[in-house]
N, C-alpha and C positions, 0 to 999 in steps of 0.2 A: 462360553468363553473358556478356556484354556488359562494355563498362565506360563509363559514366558519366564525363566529361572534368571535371566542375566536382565533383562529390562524393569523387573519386577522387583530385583533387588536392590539395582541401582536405585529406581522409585523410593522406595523404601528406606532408604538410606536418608533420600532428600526431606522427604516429607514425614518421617517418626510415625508411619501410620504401615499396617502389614496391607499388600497387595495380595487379594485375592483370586483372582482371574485377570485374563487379558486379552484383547482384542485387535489382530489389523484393523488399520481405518485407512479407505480408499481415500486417495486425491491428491495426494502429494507428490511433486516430481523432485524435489532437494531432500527434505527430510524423510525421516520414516515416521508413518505416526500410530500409535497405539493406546488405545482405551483401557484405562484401567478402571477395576471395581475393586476399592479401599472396605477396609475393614467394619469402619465406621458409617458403612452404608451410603458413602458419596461417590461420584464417579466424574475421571479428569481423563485428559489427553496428554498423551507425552510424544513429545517432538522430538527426534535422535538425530545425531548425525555426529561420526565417532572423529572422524577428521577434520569438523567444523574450520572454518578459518578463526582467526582469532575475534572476539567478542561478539561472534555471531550470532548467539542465542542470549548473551546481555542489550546486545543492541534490541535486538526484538522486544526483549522485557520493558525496557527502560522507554521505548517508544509508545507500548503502550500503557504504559504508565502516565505518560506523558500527556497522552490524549485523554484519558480516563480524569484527569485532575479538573479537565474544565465542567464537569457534568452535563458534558452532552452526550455526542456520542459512546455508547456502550460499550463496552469491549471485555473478554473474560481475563477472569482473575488470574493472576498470575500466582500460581502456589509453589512453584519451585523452579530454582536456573539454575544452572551452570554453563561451562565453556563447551560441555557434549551436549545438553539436552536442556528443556522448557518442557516445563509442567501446568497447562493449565487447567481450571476448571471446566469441565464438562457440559458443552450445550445442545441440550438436545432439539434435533432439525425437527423446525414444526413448517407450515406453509407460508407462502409470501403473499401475507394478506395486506389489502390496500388500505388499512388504519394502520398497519406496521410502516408502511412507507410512507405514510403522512407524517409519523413520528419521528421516522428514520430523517427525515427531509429537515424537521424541524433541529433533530439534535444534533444533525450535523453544522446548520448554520451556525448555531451555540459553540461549538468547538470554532470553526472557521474564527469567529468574532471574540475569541476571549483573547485571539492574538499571540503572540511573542517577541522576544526583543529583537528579531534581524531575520534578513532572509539568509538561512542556512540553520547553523546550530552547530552548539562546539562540541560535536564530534563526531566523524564518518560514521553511515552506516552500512546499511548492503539494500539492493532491491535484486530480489531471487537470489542466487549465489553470486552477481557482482556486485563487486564494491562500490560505494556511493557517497562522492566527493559533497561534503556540507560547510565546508569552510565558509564563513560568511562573506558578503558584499555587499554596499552599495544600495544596489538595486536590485530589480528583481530581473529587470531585462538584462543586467550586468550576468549574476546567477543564473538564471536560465542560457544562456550562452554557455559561462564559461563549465557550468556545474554541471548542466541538465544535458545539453543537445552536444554539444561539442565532443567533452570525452566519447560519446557512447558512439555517437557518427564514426570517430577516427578508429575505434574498437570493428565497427562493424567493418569500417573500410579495409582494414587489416584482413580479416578475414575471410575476405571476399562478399560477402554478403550488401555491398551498397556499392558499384558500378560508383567511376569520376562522374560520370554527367549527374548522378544520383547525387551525389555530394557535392556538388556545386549548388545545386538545385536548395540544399539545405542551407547552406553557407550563406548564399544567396540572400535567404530570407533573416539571418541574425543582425544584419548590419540595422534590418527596419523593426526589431523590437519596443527600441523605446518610444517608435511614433503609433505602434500598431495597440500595444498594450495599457490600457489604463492606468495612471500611479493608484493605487491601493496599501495602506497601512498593511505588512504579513501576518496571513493566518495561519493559525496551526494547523498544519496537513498529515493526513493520514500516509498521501504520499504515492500509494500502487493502489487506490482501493479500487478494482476492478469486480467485478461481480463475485468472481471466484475468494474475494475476502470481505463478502456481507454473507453474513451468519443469520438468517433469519429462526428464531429459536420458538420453538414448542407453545415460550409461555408469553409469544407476541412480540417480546421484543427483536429487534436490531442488532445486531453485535457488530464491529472489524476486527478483523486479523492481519498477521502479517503487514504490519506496519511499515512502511520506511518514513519515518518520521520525521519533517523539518520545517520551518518556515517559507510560506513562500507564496505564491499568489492562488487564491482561493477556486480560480476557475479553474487551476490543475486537478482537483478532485474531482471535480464536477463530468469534465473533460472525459476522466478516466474510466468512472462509472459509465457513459456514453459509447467509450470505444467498442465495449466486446459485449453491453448490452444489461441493462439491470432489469428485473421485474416491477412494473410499475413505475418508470423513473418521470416521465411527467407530471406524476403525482407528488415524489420525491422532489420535485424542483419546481414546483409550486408551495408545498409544506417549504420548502427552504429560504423563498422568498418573500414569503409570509414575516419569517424572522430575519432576515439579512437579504433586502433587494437589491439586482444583480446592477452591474453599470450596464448603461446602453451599450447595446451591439455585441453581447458576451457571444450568442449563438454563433455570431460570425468570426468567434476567435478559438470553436474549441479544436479546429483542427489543427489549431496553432499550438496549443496544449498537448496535443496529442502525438507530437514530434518525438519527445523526450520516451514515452512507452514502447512508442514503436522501433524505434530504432535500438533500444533496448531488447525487441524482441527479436530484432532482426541480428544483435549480436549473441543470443542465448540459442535461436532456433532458424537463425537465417531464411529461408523460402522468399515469401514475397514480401516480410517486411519492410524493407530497403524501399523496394519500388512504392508502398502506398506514404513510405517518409515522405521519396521525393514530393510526389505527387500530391500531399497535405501541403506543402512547404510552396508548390508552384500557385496556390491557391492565394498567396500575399509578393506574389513579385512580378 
């Protein structure tokens, strides 16, 4: 490790500890991330981004704070924020062994089931670098329309990325939310957690990242983890129904869940997004 004079001093500043080396860390396409090794022998990750939008790296904090309070799901410490940068504690990548995913499965229904008081939460956040409407509603098929699938649709259609027929195709499917979706009390959602924000760590446990945190119906996580693939996840969703079982027919709704990601993806990275929207959305009309 090297050390980096302007990352390391910033650090430094936040955390009253001297930075002694530093390190790139692959994986990030928004921020920039760097390993640092502090004085006192511990080692964290610092998250940059000099233009950030505004409270983009408090959001992040405050969400996993958020989650961390119910003691289920894991998530690393948070040792330093600001409006540029997140500090967190250091996890070191161990294997994704299938007692980690039994637990993983277990502490996340624990979070899911501690709840919160509405679907949404009083304050926007961000998933990836767009913005992310939480204002509360209602319901949940209310929010999922107006919060989740809607903006992100009209984003991607702007940009070309989701074709009229593609978009009807979505539209199509909002008007039948409230007959297709279970009513459910809201759980507390991690929000993106996608494989690429489960931390499987060294010393067994679980971890998430990159939180977009809000209330809202429980099989959107589940869903999410589905979409692009988790290590183990049968396992995980067996452990989770051990602690919180699912309503009948959840299998046959997570492509319904799956709207809001995608079409998210398809206004960040355009390609075929758009078309597997449609094409989930044609699956309930």
């Amino acid at each position: 490790m090297t050390r980096l004079p302007l990352v390391a001093r910033r650090a430094e500043e936040l955390l009253g500890s001297a930075v002694v080396a530093t390190a790139p860390v692959a994986g990030g396409d928004i921020s920039t991330a760097t390993r640092l090794r502090l004085s006192n022998g511990t080692t964290a990750l610092m998250k940059t981004h000099p233009h950030a939008p505004p409270d983009f790296f408090e959001s992040e904090a405050r969400g996993l704070a958020w989650l961390a309070e119910t003691g289920g799901v894991s998530v690393p410490e948070v040792l330093a924020v600001d409006h540029e940068c997140l500090i967190l504690a250091w996890v070191e990548p161990g294997k994704n062994a299938v007692d980690a995913a039994s637990e993983f499965g277990r502490a996340l229904a624990t979070t899911h089931t501690a709840g919160c008081e509405g679907f949404g939460l009083d304050h926007d956040g961000y998933i990836g670098k767009l913005p992310l409407p939480n204002k509360p509603t209602e319901t949940w098929a209310e929010f999922y329309a107006v919060r989740r699938v809607l903006p992100y649709l009209k984003v991607a259609r702007d940009r070309g990325a989701v074709t009229d027929e593609q978009a009807v195709a979505v539209e199509t499917v909002i008007g039948r939310l409230p007959e297709l979706v279970p009513v459910e009390p809201p759980s507390r959602l991690h929000g993106d957690l996608w494989n690429g924000n489960v931390l499987w760590g060294l010393d067994g446990r679980v971890r998430v990242i990159d939180p977009a945190a809000h209330g809202g119906h429980r099989e959107v996580d589940l869903a999410m983890l589905a979409l692009f693939g988790l290590p183990h996840l049968p396992r995980v969703l067996d452990a989770y129904a051990e602690v919180a079982p699912l309503a009948e027919g959840w299998q046959d709704r997570v492509a319904l869940h799956q709207l809001h990601p995608l079409l998210v993806h398809a206004c960040l990275f355009g390609g075929g997004y758009g078309a597997r929207a449609a094409d989930a959305a044609r699956r309930y009309t």
